[in-house]
N, C-alpha and C positions, 0 to 999 in steps of 0.2 A: 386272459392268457390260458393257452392250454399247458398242462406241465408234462404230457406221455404224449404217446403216438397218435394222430387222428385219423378216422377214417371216415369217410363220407362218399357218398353213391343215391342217385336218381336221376331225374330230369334236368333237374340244376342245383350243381355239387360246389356249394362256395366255402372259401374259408375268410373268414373273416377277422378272425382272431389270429393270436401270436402265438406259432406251438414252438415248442420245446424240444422236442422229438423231431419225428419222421411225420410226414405226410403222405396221405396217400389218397386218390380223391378219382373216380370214373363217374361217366354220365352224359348225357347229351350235350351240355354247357358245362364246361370246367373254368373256372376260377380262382387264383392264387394272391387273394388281396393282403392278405399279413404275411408279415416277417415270417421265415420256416429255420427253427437250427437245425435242423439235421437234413436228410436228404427228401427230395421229393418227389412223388412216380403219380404222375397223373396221366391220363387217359379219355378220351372221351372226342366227338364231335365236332365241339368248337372249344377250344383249348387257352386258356389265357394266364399268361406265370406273370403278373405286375407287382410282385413284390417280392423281397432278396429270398435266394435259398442258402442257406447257411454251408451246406455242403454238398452233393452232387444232386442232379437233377438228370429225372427218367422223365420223357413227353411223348406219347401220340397223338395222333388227331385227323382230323379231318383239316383240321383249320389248328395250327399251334402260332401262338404270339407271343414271343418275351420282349417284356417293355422293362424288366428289373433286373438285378444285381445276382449273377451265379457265381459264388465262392470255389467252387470246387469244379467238376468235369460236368461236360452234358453230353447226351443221348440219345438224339432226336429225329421219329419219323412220322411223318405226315404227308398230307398230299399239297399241303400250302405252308410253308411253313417260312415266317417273318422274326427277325433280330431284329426292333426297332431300336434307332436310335438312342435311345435309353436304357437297352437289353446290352447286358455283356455276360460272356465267360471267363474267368477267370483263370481256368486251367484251360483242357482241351474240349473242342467241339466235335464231335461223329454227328454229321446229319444224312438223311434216307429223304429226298422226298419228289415230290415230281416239279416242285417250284420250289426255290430258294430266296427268299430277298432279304440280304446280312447290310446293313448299316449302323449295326453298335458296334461292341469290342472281342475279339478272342486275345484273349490273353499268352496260350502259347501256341499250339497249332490245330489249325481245323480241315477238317477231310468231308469231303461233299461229294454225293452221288445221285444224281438228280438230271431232269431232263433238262431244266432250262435256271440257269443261275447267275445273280448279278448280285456283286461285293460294292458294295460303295462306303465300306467302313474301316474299321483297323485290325490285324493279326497282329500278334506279338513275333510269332514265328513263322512256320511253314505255311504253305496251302498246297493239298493236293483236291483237284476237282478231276470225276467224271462225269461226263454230261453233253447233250445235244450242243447245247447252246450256252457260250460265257462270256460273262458281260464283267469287266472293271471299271468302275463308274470312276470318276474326278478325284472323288474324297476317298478312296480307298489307299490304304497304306500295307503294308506288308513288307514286317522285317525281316523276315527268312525271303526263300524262293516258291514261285508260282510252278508248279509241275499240273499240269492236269492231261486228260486223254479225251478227245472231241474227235467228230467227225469234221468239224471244218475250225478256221482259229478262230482263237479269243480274241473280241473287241475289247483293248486296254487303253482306258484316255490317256491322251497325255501326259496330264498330269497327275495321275495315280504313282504312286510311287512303290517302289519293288525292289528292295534293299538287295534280295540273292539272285536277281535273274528272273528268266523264263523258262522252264522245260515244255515242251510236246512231244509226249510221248507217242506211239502208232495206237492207233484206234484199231482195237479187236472187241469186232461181232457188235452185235447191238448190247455191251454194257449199260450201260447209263437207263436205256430205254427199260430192260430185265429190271432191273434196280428200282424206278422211279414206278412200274408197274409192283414191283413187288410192295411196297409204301404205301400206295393206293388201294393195293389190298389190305394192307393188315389197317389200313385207318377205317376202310370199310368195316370190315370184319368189327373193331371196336365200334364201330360207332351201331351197325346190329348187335352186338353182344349191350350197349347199353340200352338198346331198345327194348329186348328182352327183361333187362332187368327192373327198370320200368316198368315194364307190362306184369310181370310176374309178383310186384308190388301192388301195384294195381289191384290184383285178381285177391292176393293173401289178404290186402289192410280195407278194401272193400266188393266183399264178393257177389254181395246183393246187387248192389246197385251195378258194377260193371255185366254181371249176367243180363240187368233189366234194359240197362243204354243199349248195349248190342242186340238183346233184344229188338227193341226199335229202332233199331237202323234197320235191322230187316222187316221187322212190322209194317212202317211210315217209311221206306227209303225215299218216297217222294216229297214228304212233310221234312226229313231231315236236309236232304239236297238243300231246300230251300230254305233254312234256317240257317245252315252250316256254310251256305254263299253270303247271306245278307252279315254273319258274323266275320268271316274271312275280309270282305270289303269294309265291314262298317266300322269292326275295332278299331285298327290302323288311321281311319278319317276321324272318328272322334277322339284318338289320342292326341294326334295333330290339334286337332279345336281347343281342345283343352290344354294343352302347351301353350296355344298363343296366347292365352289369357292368363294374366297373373294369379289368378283364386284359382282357378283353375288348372295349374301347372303340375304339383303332387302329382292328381288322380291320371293326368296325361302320363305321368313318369310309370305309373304304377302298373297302366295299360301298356303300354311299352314293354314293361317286364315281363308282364302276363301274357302277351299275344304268344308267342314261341311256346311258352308253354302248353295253351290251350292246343296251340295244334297239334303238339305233342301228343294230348291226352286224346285229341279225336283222333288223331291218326290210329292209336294203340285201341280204340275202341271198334274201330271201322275194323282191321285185321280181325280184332278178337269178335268183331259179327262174324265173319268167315269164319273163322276157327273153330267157332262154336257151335256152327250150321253143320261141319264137316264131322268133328270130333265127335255132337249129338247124334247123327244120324249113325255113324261107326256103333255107339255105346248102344242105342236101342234095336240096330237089329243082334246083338251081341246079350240082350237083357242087364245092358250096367247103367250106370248114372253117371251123369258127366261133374265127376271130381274136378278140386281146385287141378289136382297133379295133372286130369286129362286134358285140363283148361290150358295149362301152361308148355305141357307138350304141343298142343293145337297151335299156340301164340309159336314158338318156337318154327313149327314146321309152315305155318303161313309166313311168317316174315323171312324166309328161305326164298320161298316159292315166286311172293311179291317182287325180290330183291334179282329173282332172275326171269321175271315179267317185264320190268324195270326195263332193263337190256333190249327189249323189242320195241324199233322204232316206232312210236307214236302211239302203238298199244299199249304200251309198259305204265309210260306217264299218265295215258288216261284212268288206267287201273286204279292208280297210285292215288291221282287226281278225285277221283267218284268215290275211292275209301275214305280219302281226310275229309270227304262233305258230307258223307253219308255219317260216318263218326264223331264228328263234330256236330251235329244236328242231334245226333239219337243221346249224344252226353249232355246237354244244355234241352233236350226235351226232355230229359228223365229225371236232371236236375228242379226245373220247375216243379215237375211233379211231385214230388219230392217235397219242395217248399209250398206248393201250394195242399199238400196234404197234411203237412205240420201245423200249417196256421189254420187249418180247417179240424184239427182235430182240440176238441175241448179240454182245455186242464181239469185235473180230477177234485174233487170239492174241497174247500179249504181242512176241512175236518180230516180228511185223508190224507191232507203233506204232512209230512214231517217238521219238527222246526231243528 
């Protein structure tokens, strides 16, 4: 149990324990597996609240999922954003996203602004939706009234129930569409801001070694390619192998965890070859040395650049694509090296340790 506030940030930000306090938690993978008393503001990627927040809840994401129990108000924008079945709020819901799918509970009333959304659970009170596209599934229930603003109507089943009515209101401008873009930005936006930070971990807690990987991504890009394809393919099939088999099952689970990661880390190393190419050559016709500070500026303004590469059809992705290989090959070559230069190097005489 934690007894104060907790805060946690990197690649993958979990809480696992009971806080007491407030929560607060960013990163590529977000996770909410214990109890939370007080409020909780997470951020990140891929986003996941599965256990109760004791009092309001802040979420963005890329991808947000409540499967658990919210006491108090929520807040929530993302660009996929799921109330499962076993997700409720308790007080009110504000959601931002470009897809919505609510199948647990609001407790009193919830307001959606989104491109495309489909209820098939229960309101205590109101609904107002803006959005392209609204879907009332069977099971959905709603004790106040449905007011929303669409460009064409709401498909409401039959048997969905709707204690205050219908409203349609007139459809001005492309709301919904303004709104669901706006979501999809700021999830972006978090989810490069935890790549940064990441990466700017990376560079402060190992700066040898992340200099030497991206090193050899540009050294070896062809030895990396190749390395960083046979690991993108072969992880994934030997965690499978290894799940099927009972002795085996664990280290499958554990490759499972670690794949996303890993490409994480080659992604962040492949930019920071770039980065490093760009920001060195800056510094030496300048007569400076390329600092951790220059290092993290460099990471910073590549993963800008990458992000609106991205955007050009079929160029973008292959950019993106030939970075995560190249970076993934030059971190797991430099890694070996590394190990094989440790087992290679002789411990020093016994008379020399200490006890």
């Amino acid at each position: 149990m934690i007894d104060e506030d907790f805060f946690a940030s990197g690649s993958s930000a979990e809480l696992d324990r009971r806080v007491d306090g407030d929560a607060f938690l960013s990163g590529g993978r977000v996770a909410v597996r214990a109890p939370v008393k007080g409020d909780a503001a997470v951020a990140g990627g891929d986003v996941n609240v599965a256990d109760t927040v004791g009092q309001d809840l802040y979420a963005a994401g890329g991808s947000v999922v409540l499967s658990a129990q919210v006491v108090g108000n929520a807040r929530v924008a993302g660009a996929q954003v799921t109330i499962a079945p076993r997700g409720g709020i308790a007080g009110r819901a504000i959601v931002a996203a470009k897809s919505l799918r609510m199948s647990g509970r609001v407790g009193r009333y919830l307001i959606v602004y989104a491109d495309s959304v489909r209820i098939d659970g229960e309101v205590g009170g109101d609904v107002r939706i803006t959005a392209r596209s609204i879907e009332i599934g069977p099971e959905a229930k709603i004790g106040g009234k449905l007011e929303y603003r669409s460009p064409q109507a709401a498909t409401i089943d039959a048997h969905a129930v709707i204690a205050g009515g219908v409203v349609r209101n007139d459809w001005v401008g492309d709301q919904a569409g303004a709104l669901a873009r706006a979501a999809a930005w700021i999830s972006l936006a978090l989810a490069l801001l935890g790549l940064l930070v990441v990466g700017v971990l990376l560079i402060a807690a190992f700066p040898r070694f992340s200099i030497a990987a991206a090193a050899t991504a540009r050294a070896q890009p062809w030895a990396s390619a190749a390395v960083g394809f046979a690991l993108l393919l072969c992880v994934p099939v030997a965690a499978m192998l290894f799940l099927i088999s009972l002795i085996g099952a664990p280290l499958g689970l554990l490759l499972l965890f670690f794949y996303p990661v890993m490409l994480l880390l080659g992604y962040l190393i492949g930019v920071l070859s770039l980065g490093d190419l760009v920001m060195g050559w800056w510094a030496r016709r300048r007569g400076r040395t390329l600092t951790p500070v220059r290092r993290c500026v460099a990471l910073a303004a590549a993963l800008l650049l990458l992000w609106l590469a991205a955007s050009i059809p079929g160029v973008g992705a292959a950019v993106v694509a030939l970075l995560l290989l190249f970076g993934l090959g030059g971190f797991w070559i430099e890694a070996y090296r590394g190990y094989a230069h440790a087992r290679a190097t002789p411990a020093p005489p016994a008379d020399m340790q200490t006890v």
